[in-house]
C-alpha positions in Angstrom: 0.0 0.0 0.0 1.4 3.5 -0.8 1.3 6.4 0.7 -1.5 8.1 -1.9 -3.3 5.0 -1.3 -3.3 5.8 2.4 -4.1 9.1 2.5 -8.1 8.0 0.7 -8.4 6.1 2.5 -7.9 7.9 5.5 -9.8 10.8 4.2 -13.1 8.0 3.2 -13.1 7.0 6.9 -13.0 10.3 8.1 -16.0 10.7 5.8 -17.9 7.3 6.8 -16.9 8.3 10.9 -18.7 11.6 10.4 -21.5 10.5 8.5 -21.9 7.9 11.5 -22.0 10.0 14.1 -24.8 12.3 12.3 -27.0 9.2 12.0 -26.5 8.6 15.9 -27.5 11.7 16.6 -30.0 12.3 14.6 -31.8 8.6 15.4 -31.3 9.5 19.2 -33.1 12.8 18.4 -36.5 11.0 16.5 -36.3 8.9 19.5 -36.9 11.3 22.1 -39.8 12.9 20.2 -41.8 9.8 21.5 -41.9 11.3 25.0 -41.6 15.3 23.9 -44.0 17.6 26.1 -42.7 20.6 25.0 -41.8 22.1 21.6 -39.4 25.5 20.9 -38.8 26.5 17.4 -36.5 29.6 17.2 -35.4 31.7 14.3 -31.4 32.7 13.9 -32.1 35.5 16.6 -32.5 33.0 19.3 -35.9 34.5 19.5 -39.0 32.0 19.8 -41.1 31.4 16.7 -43.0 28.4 17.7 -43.4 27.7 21.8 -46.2 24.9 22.7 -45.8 22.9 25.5 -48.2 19.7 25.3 -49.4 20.0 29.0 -50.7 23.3 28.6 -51.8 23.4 25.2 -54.9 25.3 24.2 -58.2 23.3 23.3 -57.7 21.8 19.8 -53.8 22.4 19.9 -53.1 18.6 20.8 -53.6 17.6 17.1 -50.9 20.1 16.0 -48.6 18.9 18.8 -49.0 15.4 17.4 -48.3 16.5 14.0 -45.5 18.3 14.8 -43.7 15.4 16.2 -44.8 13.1 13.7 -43.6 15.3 10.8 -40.2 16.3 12.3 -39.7 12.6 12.7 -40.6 11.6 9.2 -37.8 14.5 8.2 -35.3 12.6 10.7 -35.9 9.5 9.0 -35.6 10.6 5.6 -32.0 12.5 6.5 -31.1 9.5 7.9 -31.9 7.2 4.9 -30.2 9.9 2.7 -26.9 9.0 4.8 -27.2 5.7 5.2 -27.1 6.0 1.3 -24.1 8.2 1.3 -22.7 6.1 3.6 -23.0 3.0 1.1 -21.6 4.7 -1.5 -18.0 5.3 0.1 
């Protein structure tokens, strides 16, 4: 094995290692949606946007805390299918 030879692969494991850790994450995060009870959304100014905690919802808000979730875990699953294809590819 040379030296070039080295170096990619080197720089592919670097690659699959990141890509690896983002899944973890990410599957750890649609995970914990299960049990959320409170959800924040902010925009870049740190300032809220979107602040409904299930608890204390209004009437009627329970279906929009449900679909929340279950949309933000669809989008988890889809980014991590997209990765797990990236992943394949290296």
């Amino acid at each position: 094995m040379n030296r070039k030879t080295l170096e990619y692969m080197e720089e592919r494991a670097k690659k699959a290692r990141a890509i690896v850790d983002r899944i973890h994450s990410l599957t750890r995060q649609a995970e914990g949606l299960d049990s959320a009870t409170y959800i924040e959304i902010k925009n870049g100014r740190r300032n809220n946007v979107v602040d409904m905690d299930k608890r204390f919802t209004h009437p009627g808000n329970e279906r929009l805390f449900a679909l929340i979730v279950s949309t933000t875990q669809r989008l988890l699953a889809d980014e991590i299918t997209l990765l797990e294809q990236e992943l394949a590819e290296l």
